[in-house]
PAPALUM-421857 format. One record per atom (N, C-alpha, C, O, CB): x, y, z. Coordinates in steps of 0.001 Angstrom, whole numbers, plus 500000, padded with zeros to 6 digits. Atoms other than C-alpha are relative to their C-alpha. Last residue first. Glycine has a CB too. Example, Ala and Ser with C-alpha at 12.3 -4.5 7.8 and 13.67 -1.06 7.14 Angstrom:
// PAPALUM-421857
499180498810499940
513670498940507140
499230501090500730
499739502198500899
500414500462498585
500890498810500000
512300495500507800
500900501200500000
501936501181500665
499008500027501246
This chain:
// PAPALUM-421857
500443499941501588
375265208136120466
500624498882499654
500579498486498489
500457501304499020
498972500321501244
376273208394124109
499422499599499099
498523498863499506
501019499075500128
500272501410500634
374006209750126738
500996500016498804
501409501013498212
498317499747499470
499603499663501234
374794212885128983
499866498421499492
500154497486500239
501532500831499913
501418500249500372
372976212211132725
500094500172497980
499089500135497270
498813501456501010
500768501013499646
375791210883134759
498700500127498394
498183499240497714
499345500343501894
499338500948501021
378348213560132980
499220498672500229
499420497801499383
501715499803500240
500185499253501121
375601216211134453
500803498987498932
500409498812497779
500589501612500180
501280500342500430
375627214106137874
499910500219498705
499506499192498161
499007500631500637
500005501466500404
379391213699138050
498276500049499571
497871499394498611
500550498735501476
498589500086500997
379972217883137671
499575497858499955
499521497334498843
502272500826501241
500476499520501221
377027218091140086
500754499972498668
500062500111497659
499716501193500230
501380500867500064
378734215938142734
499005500268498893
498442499341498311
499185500217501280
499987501771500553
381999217174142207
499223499485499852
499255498657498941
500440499020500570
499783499616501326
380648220926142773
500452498499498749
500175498145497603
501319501220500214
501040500026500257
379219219551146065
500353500313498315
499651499782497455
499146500889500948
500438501654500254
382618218130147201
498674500197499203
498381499214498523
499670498961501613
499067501257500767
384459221042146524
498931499041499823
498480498636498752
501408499231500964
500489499344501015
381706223516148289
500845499014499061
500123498431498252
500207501674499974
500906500057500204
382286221587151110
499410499980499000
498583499137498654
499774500436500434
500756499760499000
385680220724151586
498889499980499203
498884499320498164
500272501146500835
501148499164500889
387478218065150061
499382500708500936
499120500202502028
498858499145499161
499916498339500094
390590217250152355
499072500647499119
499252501835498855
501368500500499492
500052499016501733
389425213701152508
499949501316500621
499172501773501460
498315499777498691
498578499482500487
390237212321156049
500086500571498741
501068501205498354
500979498967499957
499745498990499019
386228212571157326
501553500554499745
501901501723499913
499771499348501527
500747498422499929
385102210456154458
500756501079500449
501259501904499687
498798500085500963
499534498934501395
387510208007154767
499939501127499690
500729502054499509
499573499862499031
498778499490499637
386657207645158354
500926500591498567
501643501559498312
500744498752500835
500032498487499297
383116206948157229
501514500676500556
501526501900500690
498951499862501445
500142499120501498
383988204660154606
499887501276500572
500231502385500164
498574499664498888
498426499505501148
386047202571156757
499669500678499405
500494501177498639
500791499149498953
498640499558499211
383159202317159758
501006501015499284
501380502173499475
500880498672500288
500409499517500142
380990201005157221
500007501502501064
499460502605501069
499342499209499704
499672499058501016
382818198814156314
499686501231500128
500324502046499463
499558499707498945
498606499894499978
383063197689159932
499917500968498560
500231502158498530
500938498368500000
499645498961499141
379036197736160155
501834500751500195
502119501860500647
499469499306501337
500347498978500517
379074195352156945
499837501640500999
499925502763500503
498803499443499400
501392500283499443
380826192804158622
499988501554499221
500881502385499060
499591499636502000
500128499130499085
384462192104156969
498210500178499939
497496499695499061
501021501358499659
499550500439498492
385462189455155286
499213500773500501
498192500142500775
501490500156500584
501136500970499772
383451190766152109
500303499043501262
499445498324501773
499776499092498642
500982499250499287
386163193719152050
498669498932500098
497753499508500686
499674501501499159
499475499534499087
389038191354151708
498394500941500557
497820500841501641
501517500781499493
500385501261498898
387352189451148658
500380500434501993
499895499783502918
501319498357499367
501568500736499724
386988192511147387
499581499006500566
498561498780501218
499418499671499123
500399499326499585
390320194022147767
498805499645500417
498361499708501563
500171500766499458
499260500015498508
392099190812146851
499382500894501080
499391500543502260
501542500512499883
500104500935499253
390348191072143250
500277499426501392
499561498475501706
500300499574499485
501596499600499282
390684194671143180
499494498588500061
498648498472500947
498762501147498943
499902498877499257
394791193852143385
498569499915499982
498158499271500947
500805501302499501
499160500914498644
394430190668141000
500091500832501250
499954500070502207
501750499571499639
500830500851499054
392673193040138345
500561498887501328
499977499024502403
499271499167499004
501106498783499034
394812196207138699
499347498613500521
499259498211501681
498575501473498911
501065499338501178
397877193435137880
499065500949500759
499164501169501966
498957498751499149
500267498873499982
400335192709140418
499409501048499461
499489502271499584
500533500164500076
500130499770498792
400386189112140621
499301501493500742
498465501683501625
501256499759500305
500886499750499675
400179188951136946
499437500395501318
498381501016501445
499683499355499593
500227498599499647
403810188936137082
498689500373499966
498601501524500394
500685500868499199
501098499018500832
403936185395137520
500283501480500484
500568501912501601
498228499585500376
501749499935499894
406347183453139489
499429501115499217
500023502187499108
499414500266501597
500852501479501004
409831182054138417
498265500093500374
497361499285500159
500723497909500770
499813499965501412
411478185319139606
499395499215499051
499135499427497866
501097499844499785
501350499087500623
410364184964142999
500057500515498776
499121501241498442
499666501223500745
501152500346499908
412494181680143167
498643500827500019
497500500437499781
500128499417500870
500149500669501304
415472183271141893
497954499427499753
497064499561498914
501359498396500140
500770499127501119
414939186052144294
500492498883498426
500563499222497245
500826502128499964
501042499759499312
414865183596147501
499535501050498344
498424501198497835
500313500761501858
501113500962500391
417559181615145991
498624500610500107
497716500036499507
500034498740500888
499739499826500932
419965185135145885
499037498355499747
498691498211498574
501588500428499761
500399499085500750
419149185431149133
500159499932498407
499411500822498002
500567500997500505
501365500041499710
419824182172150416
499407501569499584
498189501514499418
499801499561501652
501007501451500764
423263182204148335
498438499946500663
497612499806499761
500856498121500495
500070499693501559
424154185737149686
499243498817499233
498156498807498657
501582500159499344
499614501276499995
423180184909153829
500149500138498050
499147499763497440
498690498762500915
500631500985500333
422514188568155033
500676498546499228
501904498626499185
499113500642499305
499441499920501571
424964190636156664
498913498592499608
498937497504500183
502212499684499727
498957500901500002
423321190815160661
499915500027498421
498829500299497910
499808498513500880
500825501179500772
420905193797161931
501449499002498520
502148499570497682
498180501233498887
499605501732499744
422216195248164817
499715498984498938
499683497759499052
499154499364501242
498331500379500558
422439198918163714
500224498501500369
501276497911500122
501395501025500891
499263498609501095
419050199947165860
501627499181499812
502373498663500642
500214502190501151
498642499860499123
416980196506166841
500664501091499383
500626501161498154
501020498662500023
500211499458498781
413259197156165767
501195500515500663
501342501536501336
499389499099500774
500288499086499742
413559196087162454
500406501376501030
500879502504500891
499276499542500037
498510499302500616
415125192511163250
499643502028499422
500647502707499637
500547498670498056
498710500449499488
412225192141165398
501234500836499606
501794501868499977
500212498629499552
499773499099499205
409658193094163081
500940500647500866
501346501809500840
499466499842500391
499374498572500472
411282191171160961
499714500866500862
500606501571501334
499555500578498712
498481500027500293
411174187829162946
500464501272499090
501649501589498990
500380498572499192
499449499520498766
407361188691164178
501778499885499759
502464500665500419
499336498979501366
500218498639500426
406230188684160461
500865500670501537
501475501727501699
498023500430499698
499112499469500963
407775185378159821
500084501853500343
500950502690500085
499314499524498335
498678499877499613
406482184147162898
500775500460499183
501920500709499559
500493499017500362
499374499173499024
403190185463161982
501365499666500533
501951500623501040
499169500068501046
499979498422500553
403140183701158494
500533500714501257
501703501091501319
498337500698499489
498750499628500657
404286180488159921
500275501250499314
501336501791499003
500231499143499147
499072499232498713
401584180628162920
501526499996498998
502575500422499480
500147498752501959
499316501477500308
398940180639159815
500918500713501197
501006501893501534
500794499418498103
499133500633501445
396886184327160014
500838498255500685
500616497875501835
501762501635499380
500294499920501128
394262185458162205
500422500010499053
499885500377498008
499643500479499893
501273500447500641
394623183173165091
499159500956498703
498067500614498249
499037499877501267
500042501432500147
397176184796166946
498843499715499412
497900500486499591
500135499257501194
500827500776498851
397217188278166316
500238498983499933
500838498702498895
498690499982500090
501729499951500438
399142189907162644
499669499553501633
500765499742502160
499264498539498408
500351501235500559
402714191500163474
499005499707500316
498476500367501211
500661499069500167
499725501285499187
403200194779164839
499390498753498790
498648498873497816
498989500039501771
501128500552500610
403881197897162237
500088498331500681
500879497469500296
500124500173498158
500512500493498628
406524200337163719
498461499119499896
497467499477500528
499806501458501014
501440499037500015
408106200938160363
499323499262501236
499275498033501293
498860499902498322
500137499038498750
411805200141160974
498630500132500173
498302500619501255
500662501458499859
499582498303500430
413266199293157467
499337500348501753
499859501324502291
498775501037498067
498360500198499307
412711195279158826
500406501221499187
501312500885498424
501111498286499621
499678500688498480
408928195815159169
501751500047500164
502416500361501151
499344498064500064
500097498900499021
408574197657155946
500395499872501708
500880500637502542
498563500372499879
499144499007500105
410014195032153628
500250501032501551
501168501238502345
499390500796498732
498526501237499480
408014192122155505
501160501345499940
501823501778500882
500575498166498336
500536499841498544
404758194367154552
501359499934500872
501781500693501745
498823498700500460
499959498635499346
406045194781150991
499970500542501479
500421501588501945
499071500528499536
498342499811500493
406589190972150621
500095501657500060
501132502047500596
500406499296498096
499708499992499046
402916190910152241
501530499967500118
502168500018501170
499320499194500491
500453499393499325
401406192952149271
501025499556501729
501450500441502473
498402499726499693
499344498870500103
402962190597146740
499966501212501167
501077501674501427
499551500432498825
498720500059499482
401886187639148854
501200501085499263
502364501239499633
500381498467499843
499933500171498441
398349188776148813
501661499695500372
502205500183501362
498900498573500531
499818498526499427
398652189881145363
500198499706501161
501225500223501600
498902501053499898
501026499674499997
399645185636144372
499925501687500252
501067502143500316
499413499123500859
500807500664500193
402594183906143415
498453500630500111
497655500257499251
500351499056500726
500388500846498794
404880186660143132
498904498952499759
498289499138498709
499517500911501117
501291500358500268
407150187842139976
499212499979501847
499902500298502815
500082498295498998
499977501077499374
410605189518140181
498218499630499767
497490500489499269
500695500236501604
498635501198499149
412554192123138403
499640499226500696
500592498759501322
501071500469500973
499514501223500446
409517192610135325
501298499667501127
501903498599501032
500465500142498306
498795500083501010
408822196243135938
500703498839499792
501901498985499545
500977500848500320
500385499646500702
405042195239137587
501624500353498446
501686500039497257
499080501025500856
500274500761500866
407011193745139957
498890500015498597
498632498991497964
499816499224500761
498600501009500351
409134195986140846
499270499217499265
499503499073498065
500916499102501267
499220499288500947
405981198551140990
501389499291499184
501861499499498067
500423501184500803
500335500690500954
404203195827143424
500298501046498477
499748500710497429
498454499505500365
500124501381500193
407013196248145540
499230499328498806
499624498436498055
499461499577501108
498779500286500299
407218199756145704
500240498559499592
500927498371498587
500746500368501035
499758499272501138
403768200089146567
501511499686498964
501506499197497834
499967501441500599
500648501030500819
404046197767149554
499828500680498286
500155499973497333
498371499613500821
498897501649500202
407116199525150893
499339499070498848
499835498458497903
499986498748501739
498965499786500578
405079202958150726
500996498624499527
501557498328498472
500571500915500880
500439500614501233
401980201259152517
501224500574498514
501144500051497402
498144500600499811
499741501509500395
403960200555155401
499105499922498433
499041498978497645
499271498741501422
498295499484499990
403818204318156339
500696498586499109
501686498517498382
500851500168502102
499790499397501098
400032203758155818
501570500351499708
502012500886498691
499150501122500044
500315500997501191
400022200796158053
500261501014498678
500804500609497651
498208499309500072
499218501349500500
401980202320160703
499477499482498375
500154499218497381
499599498622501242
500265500426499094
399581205877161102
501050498666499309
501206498614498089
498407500032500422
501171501204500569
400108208525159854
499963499146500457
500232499415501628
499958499453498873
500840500741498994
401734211467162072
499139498797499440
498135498413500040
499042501009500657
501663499316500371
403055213892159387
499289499330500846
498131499746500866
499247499778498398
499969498596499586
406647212955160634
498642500435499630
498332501379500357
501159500883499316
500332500159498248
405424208914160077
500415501731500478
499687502061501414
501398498458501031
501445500517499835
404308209804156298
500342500202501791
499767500947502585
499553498058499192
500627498916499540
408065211528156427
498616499902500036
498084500945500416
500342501025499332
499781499266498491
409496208421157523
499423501437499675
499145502104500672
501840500107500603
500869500935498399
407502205956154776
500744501148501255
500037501311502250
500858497518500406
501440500129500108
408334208661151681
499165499548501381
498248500051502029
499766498960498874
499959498527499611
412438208827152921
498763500203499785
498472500950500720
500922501002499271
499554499280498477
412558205096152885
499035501164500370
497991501181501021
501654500733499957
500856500914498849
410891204410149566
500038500448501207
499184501166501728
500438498610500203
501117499249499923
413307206986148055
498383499435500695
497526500059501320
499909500353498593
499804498739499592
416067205052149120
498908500713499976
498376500950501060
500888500589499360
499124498822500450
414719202106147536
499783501048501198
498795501252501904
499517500658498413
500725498499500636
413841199202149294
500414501088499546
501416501515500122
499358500609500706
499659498742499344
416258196024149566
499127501114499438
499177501454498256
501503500334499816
């Protein structure tokens, strides 16, 4: 279950207009924060990350499940069964205590490394080497354009990194 304050983070991202995934990135945060505080492990980041995803889907966050053919059809049916349950307002059924309570024994018996920095920029990198170098290149420019740095900001950063670029250590 996500915290309260989780919640109220992912719906006012969506009152500011963001977009699903970033509203969904509140859940995933949260997640790998749990498991960083020792209450559950995961086997890998990718399945820490998609245990956040899962979260967000059945809190509401309007985040569709993956395409055919770019994940396993047991992942997307998993992802299409929260969405789902999500979606429906007040319908969503008392969960099953013993299958819940196996589900966090069994993420309990996995590593907390899961959620390390390195395991996270490991996932990142292999994630951004999927992708065609015109796509990245796509992501950096849209980055760009959503940074609230303005001008004179960004140029003062740039001289401020050059000057600590060019200082040598003894």
């Amino acid at each position: 279950m996500p915290k309260q304050r989780t919640i109220q983070r992912a719906r006012q991202a969506k009152r500011q207009g963001k977009a699903p995934s970033t509203q969904a990135g509140e859940f995933v945060k949260d997640t790998i924060d749990s498991i960083r505080e020792g209450k559950h492990g995961a086997r890998s980041a990718k399945q820490a990350i998609a245990i956040g995803l899962s979260k967000a889907r059945r809190a509401g966050v309007d985040l569709p499940p993956p395409k055919k053919g770019t994940t396993s059809a047991r992942t997307r049916k998993s992802a299409e069964q929260a969405y789902e349950a999500g979606q429906k307002e007040g319908a969503a059924h008392k969960p099953n205590p013993k299958r819940s309570r196996a589900a966090t024994q069994a993420l309990k018996r996995e590593p907390k490394s899961a959620a390390s920095s390195t395991a996270l920029s490991r996932l990142a990198k292999q994630q951004a080497r999927k992708r065609t170098a015109s796509e990245r290149s796509a992501i950096a420019k849209k980055a760009a354009r959503t940074r609230k740095a303005t001008s004179a900001r960004r140029s003062g950063t740039a001289r401020k990194a050059a000057t600590t670029k060019g200082r040598k250590k003894i």
